[in-house]
C-alpha positions in Angstrom: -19.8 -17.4 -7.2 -19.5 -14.3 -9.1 -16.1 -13.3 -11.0 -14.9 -11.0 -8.5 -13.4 -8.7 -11.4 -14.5 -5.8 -13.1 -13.1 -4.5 -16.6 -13.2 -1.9 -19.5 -10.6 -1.4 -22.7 -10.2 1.4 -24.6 -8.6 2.1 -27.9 -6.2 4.6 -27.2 -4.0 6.8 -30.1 -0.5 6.2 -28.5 2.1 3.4 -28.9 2.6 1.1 -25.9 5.9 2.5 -24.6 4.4 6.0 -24.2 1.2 4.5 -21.9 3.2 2.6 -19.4 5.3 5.3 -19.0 3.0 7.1 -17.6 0.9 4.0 -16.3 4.7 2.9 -14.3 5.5 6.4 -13.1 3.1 6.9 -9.3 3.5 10.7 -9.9 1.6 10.9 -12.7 -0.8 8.7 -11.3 -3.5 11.7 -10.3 -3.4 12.9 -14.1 -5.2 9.7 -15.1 -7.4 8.8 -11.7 -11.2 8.8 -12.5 -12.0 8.1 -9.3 -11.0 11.6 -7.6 -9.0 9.7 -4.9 -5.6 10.2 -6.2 -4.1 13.6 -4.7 -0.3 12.6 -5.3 3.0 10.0 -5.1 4.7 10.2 -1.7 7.8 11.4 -1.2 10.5 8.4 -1.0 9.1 6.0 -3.3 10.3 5.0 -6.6 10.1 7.1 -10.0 9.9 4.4 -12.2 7.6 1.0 -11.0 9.0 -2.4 -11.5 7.8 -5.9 -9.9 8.0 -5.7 -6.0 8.2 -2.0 -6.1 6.6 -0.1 -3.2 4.8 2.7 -3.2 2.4 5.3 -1.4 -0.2 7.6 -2.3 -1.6 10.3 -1.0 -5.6 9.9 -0.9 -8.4 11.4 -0.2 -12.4 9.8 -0.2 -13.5 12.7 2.2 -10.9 12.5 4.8 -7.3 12.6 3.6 -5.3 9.2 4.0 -2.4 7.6 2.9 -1.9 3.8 1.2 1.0 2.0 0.2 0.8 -0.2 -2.5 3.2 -3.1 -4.3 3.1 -4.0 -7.6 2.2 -7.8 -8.2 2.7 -8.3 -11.9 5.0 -6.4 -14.5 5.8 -7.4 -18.0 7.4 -4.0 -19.6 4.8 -1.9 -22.2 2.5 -5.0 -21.6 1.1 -5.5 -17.9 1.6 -3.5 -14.8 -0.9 -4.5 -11.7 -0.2 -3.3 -7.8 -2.3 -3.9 -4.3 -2.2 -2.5 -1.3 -2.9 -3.8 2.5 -6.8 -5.0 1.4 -5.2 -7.1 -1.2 -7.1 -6.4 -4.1 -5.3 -5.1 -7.4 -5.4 -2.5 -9.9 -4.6 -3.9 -13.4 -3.9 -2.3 -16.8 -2.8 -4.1 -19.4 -2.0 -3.1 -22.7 -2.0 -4.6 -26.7 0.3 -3.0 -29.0 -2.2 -2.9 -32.4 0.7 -2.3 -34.9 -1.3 1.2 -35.6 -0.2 3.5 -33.6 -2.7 2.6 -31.4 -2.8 0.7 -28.1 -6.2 -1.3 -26.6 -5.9 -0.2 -22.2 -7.6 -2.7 -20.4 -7.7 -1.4 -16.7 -9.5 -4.1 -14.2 -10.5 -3.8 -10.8 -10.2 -7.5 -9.1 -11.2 -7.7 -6.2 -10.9 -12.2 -6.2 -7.4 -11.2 -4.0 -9.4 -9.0 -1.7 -9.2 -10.1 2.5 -12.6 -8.8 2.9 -14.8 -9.0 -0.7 -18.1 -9.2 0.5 -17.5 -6.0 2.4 -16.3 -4.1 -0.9 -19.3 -5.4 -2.6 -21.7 -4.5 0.0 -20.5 -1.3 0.1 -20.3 -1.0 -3.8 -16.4 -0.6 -4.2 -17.4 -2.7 -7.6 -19.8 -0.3 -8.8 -18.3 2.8 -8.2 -15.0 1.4 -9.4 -16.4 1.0 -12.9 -17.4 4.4 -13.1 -13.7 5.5 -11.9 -12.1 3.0 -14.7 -14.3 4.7 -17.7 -13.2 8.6 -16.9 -9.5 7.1 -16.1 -9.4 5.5 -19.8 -11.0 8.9 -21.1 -8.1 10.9 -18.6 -5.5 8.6 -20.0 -6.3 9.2 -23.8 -7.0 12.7 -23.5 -3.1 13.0 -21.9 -1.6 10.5 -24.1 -3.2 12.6 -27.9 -3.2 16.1 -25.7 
């Protein structure tokens, strides 16, 4: 079987603390989506993310919809990761290089997923690796703008 995840890093001009800020606050979530999909945080959820934390989005893939995700893993200016219903996770973690500068891995894995096959024939995977290159090129640009 294939490894059901998909990843890029980035070298990125910022300390860790300042990244996941942004990466553990949902309403600055659309700043750094690549894929488009991200309109907004909804209302009621948490400001700041920690493990078990809830949240929903506001989406839209040509129809507006809403999701509600929980984050799975958390390890502060390290590791934040969250799913949703589907069950597959959004990871981004992050190596402090002593610098100034921080290496963002973001993953798509889809290993958790309840339907994989589906995303894969549909080419979630393919498309997602796309959206994780411009979100590492959205997230630098914000974190040295």
């Amino acid at each position: 079987m294939a490894e059901q995840r998909i990843s890029l890093t980035r070298t990125i001009s910022a300390k860790p603390d300042r990244i996941f800020n942004l990466l553990a606050d949902p309403g600055r979530h659309a700043l750094v989506d690549g894929s488009g999909t991200v309109l907004s945080a909804r209302s009621g959820g948490p400001e700041r993310l920690s493990l078990g934390s809830t949240f929903g989005m506001s989406m839209r893939l040509g129809i507006p919809y809403r999701i509600t995700n929980t984050v799975v893993e958390f390890r502060e200016n390290e590791l934040i990761a969250w799913r949703h219903a589907g069950g597959h996770r959004w990871r981004w973690e992050l190596r402090d290089n002593g610098d100034g500068t921080t290496d963002v891995t973001e993953t798509f894995d889809w290993s958790t997923s309840r339907a994989p096959k589906v995303l894969e024939f549909a080419g979630i995977p393919q498309r997602n690796l796309r959206a994780i290159r411009a979100s590492l090129r959205r997230l630098e640009a914000v974190m040295t703008a």
